[in-house]
Each structure stands twice: as C-alpha cells, then as structure tokens.
C-alpha positions in Angstrom: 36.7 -89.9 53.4 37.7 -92.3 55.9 35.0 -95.2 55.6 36.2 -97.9 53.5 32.6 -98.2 52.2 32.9 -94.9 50.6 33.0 -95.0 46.8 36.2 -92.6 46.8 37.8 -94.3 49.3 40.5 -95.6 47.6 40.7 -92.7 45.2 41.3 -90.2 48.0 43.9 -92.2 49.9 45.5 -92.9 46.6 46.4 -89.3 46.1 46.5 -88.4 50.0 49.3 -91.2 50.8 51.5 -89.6 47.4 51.0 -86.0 49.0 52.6 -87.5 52.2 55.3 -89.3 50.8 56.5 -86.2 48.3 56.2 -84.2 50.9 58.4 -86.2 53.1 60.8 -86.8 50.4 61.1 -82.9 49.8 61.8 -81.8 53.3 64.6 -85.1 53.2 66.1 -83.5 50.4 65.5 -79.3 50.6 67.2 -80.3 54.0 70.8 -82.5 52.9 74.0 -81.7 52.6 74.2 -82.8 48.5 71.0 -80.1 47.9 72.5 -76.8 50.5 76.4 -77.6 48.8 74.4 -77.2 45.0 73.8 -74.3 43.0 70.8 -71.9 42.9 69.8 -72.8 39.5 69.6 -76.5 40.2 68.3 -76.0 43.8 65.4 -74.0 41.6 64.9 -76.8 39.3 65.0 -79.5 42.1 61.9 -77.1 43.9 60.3 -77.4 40.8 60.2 -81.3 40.5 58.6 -81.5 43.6 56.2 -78.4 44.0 54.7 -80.2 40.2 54.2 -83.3 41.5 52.9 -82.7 44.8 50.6 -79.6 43.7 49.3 -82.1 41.2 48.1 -84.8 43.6 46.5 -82.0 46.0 44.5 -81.0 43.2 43.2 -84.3 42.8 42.8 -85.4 46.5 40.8 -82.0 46.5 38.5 -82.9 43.4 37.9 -86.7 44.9 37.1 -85.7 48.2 34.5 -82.7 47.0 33.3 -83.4 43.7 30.2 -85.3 45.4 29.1 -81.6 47.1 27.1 -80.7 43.8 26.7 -81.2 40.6 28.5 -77.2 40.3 31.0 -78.3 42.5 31.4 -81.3 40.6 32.3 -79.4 37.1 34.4 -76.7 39.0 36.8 -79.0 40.6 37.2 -81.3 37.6 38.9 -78.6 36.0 41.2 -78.0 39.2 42.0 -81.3 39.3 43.6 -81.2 35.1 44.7 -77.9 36.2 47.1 -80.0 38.4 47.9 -82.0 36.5 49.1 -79.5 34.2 51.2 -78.5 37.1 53.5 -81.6 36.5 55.1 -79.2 33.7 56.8 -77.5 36.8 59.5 -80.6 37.3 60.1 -80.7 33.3 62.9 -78.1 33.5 65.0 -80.0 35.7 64.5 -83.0 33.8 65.9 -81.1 30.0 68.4 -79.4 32.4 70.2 -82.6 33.7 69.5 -84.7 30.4 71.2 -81.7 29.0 73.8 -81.2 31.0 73.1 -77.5 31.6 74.0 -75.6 34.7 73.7 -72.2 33.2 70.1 -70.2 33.3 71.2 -68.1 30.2 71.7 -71.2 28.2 69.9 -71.0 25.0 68.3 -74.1 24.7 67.2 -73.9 28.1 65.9 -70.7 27.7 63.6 -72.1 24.5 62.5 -74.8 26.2 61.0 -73.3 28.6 59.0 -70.6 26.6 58.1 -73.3 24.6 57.0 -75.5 27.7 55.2 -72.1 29.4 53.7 -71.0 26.0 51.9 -75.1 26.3 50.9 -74.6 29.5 49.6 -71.2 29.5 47.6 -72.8 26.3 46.1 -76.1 28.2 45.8 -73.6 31.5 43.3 -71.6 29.0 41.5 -74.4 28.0 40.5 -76.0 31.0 39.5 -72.4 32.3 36.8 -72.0 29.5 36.0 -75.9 29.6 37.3 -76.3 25.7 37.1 -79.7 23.8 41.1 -79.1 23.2 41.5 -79.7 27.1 42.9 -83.2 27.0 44.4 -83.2 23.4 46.4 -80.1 24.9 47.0 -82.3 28.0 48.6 -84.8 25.8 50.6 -81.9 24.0 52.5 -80.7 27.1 52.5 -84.2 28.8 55.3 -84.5 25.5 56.7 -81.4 25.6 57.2 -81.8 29.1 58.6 -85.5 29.0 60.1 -86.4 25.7 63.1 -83.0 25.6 63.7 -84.1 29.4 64.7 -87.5 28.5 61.7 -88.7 30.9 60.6 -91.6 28.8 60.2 -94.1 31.7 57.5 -92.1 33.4 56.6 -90.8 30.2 55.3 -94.6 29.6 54.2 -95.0 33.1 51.8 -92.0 32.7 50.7 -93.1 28.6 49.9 -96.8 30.0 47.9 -95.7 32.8 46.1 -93.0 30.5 45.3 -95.3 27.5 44.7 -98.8 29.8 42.7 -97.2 32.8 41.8 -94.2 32.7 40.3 -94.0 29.0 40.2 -97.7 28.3 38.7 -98.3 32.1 40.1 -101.8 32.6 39.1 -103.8 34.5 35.2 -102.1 34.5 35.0 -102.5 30.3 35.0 -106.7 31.1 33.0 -106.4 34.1 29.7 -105.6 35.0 28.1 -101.5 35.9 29.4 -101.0 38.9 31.4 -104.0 39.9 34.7 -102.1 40.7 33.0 -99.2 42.6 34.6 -98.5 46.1 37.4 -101.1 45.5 41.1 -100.6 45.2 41.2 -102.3 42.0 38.9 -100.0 40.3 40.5 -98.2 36.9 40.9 -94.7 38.5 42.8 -96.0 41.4 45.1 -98.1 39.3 45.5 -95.3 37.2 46.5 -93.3 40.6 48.6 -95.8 41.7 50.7 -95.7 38.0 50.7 -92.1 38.0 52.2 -91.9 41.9 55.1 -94.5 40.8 55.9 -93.1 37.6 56.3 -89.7 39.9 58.1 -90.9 42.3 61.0 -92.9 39.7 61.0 -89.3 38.6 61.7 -87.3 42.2 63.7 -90.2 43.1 66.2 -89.3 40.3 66.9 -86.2 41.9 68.5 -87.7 44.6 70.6 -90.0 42.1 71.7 -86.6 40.4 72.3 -85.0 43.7 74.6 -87.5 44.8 76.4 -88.2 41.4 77.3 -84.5 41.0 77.9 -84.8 44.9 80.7 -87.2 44.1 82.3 -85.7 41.0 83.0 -83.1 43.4 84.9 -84.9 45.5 86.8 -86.7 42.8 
C-alpha cells in the first residue's frame, strides 16, 4: 500500500486521496452558514451527493488494497467495489431536484424519479449480488437514469470517456506491450480513477454553487 513499487500503488492512492478530499469538502459544507440556513429536504439531498460519492471510492480503495489476499477475496470484493459504484445513484436526487427546481418532497416528479432511480438500483444491486452477465449493462442503465434526468451531463461524459477510453478500451496498455503500464500512474485504471474523481468532484462542487446562489436570492 505504501511502496511505490507496489502494482496498486497508484490505484489505491487514487481512490484514498478522493476519500480525503470529499470528506473534507463535506465536513466544509455540513458545517456553513449557506447549508444550517437551508431546508431539510435539500440538506437531505446535499447528504446524499456526498455519502454516493465518497462510499463509492471506499469501496474501491477497499477492493484495490485486498483483492490480492485470494483468489475468493479477489471475486468477493470486485463485486463491492460495482456495488459502490452503484452507490453514486445516492447524489442523483439532488441533481433532478435542483435541475428541476423542486424544493417540495411530495412533488410528483420527484417522487417518480426516485422509484424509478431505486427500482434501477435495487436491480443492478441484485445483479452484482448473484454475479449476473447484466451487471455492467445494468451499471450503464442507472449511470443514465441517474445522470441524464439530473441535468448531470458534464460528469456524465467525464464518467462515459473514462469507461469506454480506459477502463474498457485500456489505453494506453492496448498500444503498448503486457505489462508495460503496471505499477505506474499512467496506467488505464488509474486514469480512469483520476476521470472518475474530477468528474465527482465538478459534481459536489456544484453544491456549493447552489448553496450560495439560493444563499443570495435570499438576501435579494
């Protein structure tokens, strides 16, 4: 974990160093003036941005640091490390919320879009329990459902470039030779970390922006 020789090296800090940044950012915000003076409902949504995103990269810090324990071990914590990514669904209500303009629960879009988002989850949560094929085509389905109704379509891209460039595509390892990028920061899973932690952070960091904008209509 902490030798720079290690072939997860990279991997692990690349998920430990987003843990620790989210986490910072949440106690920052849980803790201001904009957050205490808003509602309960958005305060919940807001809770929800950041428990998805930094449950997510636990998960994965988790499977890159163990997965090397057995080849059990291995198989068990793949599927906690999709299982938090499925997590990420957590932060989509605040996202349909705001695009929305909604600041009532009882709403009735609100209300279908989040059955419709659990109903997706619950399905993908299934799937990676009993190891299915449909794992990562059900992935894909809520990574929409949970992105494209929220109006999330810059991190949306962030997380469909990364996925398609290095994490199936494996650039830069498809041009190079077995083995060339292992243990080194630009190897394709570590890019694909590094994507994935700034598409989530362009989307925590609009929950300051909202914060404060709704901070100032206030006072206007």
């Amino acid at each position: 974990m902490f030798s720079a020789n290690h072939n997860e090296f990279w991997m692990i800090w690349t998920d430990i160093a987003p843990v620790c940044l989210f986490l910072a950012l949440f106690i920052v915000h849980v803790t201001s003036l904009q957050f205490a003076m808003q509602p309960p409902f958005y305060q919940c949504l807001v809770i929800g941005v950041f428990l998805g995103t930094i449950v997510s990269r636990i998960c994965s810090s988790v499977y890159h640091v163990f997965n090397c324990v057995s080849l059990r071990a291995n198989q068990t914590l793949i599927g906690v490390d999709m299982l938090g990514i499925c997590c990420m669904a957590f932060g989509s209500p605040w996202g349909f919320a705001n695009a929305n303009n909604i600041s009532d629960p009882r709403d009735a879009a609100f209300i279908a879009y989040v059955v419709i988002l659990s109903f997706s989850f619950a399905s993908c949560a299934v799937a990676i329990l009993t190891q299915s094929r449909m794992r990562q085509p059900l992935l894909v389905v809520l990574a929409v459902i949970g992105n494209v109704p929220a109006q999330n379509l810059t991190a949306a891209m962030g997380f469909a470039v990364g996925y398609a460039v290095f994490y199936r595509g494996r650039f830069p390892e498809c041009f190079l030779p077995p083995g060339a990028t292992d243990g080194k920061i630009y190897n394709s899973h570590v890019l694909w970390h590094i994507l994935a932690s700034l598409s989530q952070l362009g989307y925590v960091m609009k929950t300051f922006e909202t914060s404060a904008r709704q901070m100032r209509d206030v006072h206007q």
